[in-house]
N, C-alpha and C positions, 0 to 999 in steps of 0.2 A: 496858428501859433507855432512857434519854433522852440523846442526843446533845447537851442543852446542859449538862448535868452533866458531862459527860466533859468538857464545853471547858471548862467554871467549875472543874473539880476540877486540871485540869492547865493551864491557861491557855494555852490556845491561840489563835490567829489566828482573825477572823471567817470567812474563808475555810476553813477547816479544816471550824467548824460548815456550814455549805452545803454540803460535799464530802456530808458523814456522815448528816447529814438527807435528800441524794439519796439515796444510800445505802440506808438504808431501809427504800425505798419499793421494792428491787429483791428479788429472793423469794431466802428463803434454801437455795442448791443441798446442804447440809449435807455440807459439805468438811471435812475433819477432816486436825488437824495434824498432823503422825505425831512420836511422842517413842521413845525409847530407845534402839536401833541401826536403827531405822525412820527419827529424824530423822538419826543419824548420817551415815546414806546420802547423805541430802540433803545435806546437810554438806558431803562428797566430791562432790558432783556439783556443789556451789554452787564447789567450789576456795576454801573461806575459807583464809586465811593461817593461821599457828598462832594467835598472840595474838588475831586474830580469832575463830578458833573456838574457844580459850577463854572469851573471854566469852560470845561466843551460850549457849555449854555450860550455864554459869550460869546465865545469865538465862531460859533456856527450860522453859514450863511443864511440869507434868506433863499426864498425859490429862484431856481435859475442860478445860484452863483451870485446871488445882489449880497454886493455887500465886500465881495473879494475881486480883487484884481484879478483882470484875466490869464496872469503868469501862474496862479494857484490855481483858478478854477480849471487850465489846464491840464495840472499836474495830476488833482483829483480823476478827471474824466480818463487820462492814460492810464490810471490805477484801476479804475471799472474797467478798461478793455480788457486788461490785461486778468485781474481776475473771472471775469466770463471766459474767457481765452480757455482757462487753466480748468473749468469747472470739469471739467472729466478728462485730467490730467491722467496719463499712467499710475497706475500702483507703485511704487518704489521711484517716483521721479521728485526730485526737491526745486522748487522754484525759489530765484535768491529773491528779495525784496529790498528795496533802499532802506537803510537804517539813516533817520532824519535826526536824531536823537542832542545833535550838536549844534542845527539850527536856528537862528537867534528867532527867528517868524517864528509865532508859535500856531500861527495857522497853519503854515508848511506840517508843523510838529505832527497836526491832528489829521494831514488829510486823506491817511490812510483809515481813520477813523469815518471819515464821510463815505469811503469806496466800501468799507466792508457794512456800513448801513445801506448803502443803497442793496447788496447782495442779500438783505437778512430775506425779504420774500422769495427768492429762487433757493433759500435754504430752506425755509418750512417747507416750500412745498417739495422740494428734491427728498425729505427727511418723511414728508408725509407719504406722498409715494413709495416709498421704502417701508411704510410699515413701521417706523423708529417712536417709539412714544415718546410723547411730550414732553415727558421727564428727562429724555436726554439730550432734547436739542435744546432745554431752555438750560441744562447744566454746561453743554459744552458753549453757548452763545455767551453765560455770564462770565465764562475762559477768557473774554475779550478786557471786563472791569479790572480780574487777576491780575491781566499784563500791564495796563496800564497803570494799577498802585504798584507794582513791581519798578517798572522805568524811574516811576516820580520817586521810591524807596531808594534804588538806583543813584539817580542824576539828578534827586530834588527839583523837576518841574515836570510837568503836564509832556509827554508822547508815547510813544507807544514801540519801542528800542525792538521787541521784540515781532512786528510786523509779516516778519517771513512765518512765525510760527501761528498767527493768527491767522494770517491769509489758507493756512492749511486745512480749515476747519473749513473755509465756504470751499474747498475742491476736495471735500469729503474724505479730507485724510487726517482728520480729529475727531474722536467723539467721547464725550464724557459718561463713563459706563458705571454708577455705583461710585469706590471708592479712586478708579484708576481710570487713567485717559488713552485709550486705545485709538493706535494709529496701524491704519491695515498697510504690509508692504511687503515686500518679497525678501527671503533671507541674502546675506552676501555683503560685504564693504562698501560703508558709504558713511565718505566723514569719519566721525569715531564711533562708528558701528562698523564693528567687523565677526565676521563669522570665519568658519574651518573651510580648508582648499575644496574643492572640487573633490577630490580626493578623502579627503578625510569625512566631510560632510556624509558621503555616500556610505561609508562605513558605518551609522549611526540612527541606520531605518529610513522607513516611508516616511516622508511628508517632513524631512530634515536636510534636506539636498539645494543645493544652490539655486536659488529660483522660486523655490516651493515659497507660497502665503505664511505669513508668520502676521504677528499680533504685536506689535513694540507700547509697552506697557513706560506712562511716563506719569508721575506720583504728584500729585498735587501738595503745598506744603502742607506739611501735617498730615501728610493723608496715609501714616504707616501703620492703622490702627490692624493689628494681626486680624480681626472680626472681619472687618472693613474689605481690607485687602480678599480675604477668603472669599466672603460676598460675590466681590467684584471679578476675582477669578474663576467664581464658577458661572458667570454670566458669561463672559468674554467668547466662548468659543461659540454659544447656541444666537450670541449676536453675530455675529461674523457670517453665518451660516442663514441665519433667518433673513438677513439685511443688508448684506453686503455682496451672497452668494460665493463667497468663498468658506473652506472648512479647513483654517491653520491646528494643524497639529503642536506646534510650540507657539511661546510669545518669549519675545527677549525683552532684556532692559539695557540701557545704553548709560550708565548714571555714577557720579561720585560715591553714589549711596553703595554702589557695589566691592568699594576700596579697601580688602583682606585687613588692611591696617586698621578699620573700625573695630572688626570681630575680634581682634587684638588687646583693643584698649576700652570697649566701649560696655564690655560682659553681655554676656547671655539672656540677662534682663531687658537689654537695649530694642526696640522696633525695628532701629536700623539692622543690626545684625540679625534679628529675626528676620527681616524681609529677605536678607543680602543670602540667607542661609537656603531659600528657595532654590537658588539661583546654581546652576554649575557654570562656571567662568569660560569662557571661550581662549583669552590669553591674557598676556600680566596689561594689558588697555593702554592708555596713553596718558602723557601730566592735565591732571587734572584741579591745579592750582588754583586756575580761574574757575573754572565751578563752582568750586569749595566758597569761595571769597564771595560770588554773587549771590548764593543759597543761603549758605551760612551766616554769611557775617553781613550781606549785604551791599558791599563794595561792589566799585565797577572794576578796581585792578587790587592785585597782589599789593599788602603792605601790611606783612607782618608787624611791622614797628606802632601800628596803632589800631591795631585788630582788636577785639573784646576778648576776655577772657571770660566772662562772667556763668559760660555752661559747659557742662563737662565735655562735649563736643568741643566747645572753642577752644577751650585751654587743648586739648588733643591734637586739632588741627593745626595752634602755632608752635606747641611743641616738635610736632613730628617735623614744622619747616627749619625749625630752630637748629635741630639735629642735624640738619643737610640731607636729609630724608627728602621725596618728595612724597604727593598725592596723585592719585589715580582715576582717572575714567576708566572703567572697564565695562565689559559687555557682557551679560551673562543668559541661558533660556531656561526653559522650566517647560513641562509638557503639561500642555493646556489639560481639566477635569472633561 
């Protein structure tokens, strides 16, 4: 099968061909989907919503790919190489994934859905091997239902938009710890995570230096409960250390939620400004418009003109745009208990 047939047949993104042609070129570890009360399983592990897993239901092959064209059963199978490929990917390395989100097939939509069932057994047992209890591979597996009512919340139908961020969990760089989802990585810039020079980093102690292991803390919605959070932060380091065999001295966050202009307007009362107050800033971050709009209010883009106002966050956040102000991603660390 030819990966430029697939992209001619369903009109995809040039980017998309380039993902699927690397692809490839990586050998096939023959992972196989599992269908009937096999996918069921997964299903329950993934936590889809109802109406989400009514559709998967439908839309999902039989054994072998019966049932799909062999342009998609393709697609699926380049998505398994490619995650086997990545299962012991570097620390600190991002792999991009196709965002299908725009696709009219809504089998294309789901078939990142079929490649990261097929990985959920090399995930128990990589998570059992490690020592990781139960608790936290069946909380970071049901991360997978998250994204997906997220997308449909999103873009009003069934995919899974956020795929690069899911795929991160079967190459062991997610894991749902208590209240907070710790992603092990090295300090330094990457994306909208940035940290202090070479230089300044060095100034600032052991185990705080460009390179050093660090813990990047990423909040589930709702998940600012001060209790909650403490929990989970005094987990984090004796995990890393029992199970991952690194010992990060800090953990950063990368998030809207760290935006000075909360602490501002939001009082002392607020979770978010409690959480944000953890945190010492690294520098002023970068616009963080689009954040704010996908978290907050739900949107896939910026539009002030029909945003809700109905919580004191929201009215905050169209005021501050209303002013010609913007909003912020910033990055902030905190030194691990």
């Amino acid at each position: 099968m030819d990966s430029a047939r697939v992209v001619e047949r369903f009109g995809l993104a040039g980017y998309v061909r380039s993902w699927l042609e690397a692809a490839e070129a990586l050998p096939d570890p023959g992972l196989k989907v599992p269908v009937g009360v096999d996918a069921a399983r997964v299903w329950d592990m993934f936590a889809l919503s109802e109406v989400d897993r009514a559709e998967v239901a439908a839309l999902w092959p039989g054994e072998g790919g019966e049932g799909w064209p062999p342009e998609l059963w393709h697609v699926v199978g380049l998505m398994c190489r490619r995650l086997w490929a990545d299962r012991d990917v570097a620390v600190g390395v991002w792999r991009p994934w196709p965002t299908l989100v725009d696709v009219e097939d809504a089998r294309l939509r789901v078939a990142s859905l079929l490649a990261f069932s097929a990985m959920v057994p090399e995930q128990l047992a990589r998570h059992g091997a490690l020592g990781i209890d139960r608790s936290v591979t069946v909380a970071t597996l049901a991360d997978v239902g998250v994204q997906v009512a997220r997308s449909r919340r999103l873009f009003g139908r069934l995919s899974v938009e956020t795929a690069a961020w899911v795929a991160a969990q079967f190459r062991g760089r997610l894991f749902w710890v208590g209240g907070l989802q710790l992603e092990p990585a090295v300090l330094g810039d990457q994306g909208p995570v940035s940290w202090y020079s070479v230089e300044e980093a060095a100034g600032l102690g052991p185990g705080l230096g460009v390179g050093d292991p660090v813990l990047r803390l990423h909040i589930p919605t709702g998940g600012l409960d001060p209790v909650v959070v403490d929990e989970a932060l005094g987990r984090a380091r004796g995990f890393a250390r029992d199970h991952l065999g690194v010992d990060p001295v800090v953990a950063t966050c990368t998030s809207w939620l760290l935006d000075p202009y909360w602490g501002e307007v939001l009082g002392e009362g607020s979770n978010i400004v409690r959480f944000q107050r953890r945190f010492t800033l690294v520098d002023e971050g970068s616009p963080g418009e689009s954040d704010v709009f996908r978290f907050v209010f739900g949107m896939p883009r910026v539009d002030v003109g029909v945003a809700p106002r109905g919580t004191r966050l929201e009215r905050a956040a169209v005021e501050r745009l209303e002013s010609g102000e913007g909003l912020r991603v910033c990055t902030g660390w905190l030194r691990l208990p």
